[in-house]
N, C-alpha and C positions, 0 to 999 in steps of 0.2 A: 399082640395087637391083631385081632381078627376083627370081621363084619360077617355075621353069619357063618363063623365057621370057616372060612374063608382069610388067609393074611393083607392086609392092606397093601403090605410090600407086593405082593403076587399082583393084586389089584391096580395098583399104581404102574408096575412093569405090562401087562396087557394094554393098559389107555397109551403108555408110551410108544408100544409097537405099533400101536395102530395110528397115532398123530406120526410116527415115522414112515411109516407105508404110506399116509394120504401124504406126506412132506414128498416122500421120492415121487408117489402115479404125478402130482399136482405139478411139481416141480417138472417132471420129464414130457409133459403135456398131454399123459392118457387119460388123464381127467382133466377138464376142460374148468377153474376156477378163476375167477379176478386174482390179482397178484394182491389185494389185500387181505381176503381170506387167505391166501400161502403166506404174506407175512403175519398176519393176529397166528393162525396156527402154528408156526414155527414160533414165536414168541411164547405162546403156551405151552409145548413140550419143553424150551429149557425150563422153565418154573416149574413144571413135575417133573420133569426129569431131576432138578437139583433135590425136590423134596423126595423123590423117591431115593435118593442116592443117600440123602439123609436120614429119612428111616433106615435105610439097611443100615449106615455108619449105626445109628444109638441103637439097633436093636442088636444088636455083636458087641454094644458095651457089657 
């Protein structure tokens, strides 16, 4: 499962460290966002985070 050469899974684990990074600067107040952008974002990483966990689970089937 690639995109250009590139694995999804790889892909999918980069957009999660980065919705985790913006969750902690947002969360600990070094970025300055409304708490409903830190909650839609947080609500978004677990949905890729679960589909990312799930590619990895069926691609080891």
């Amino acid at each position: 499962m690639t995109i250009g050469g590139v694995s999804i899974i790889l892909i999918g684990g980069l957009f999660n460290m980065a919705l985790l990074v913006f969750q902690l600067l947002s969360g600990l107040h070094y970025i300055k966002v409304p708490f409903g952008v830190h909650k839609k974002t947080g609500i978004l990483l677990v949905i890729t985070s679960f589909f990312h966990g799930l590619l990895g689970i069926i691609s080891n089937l």
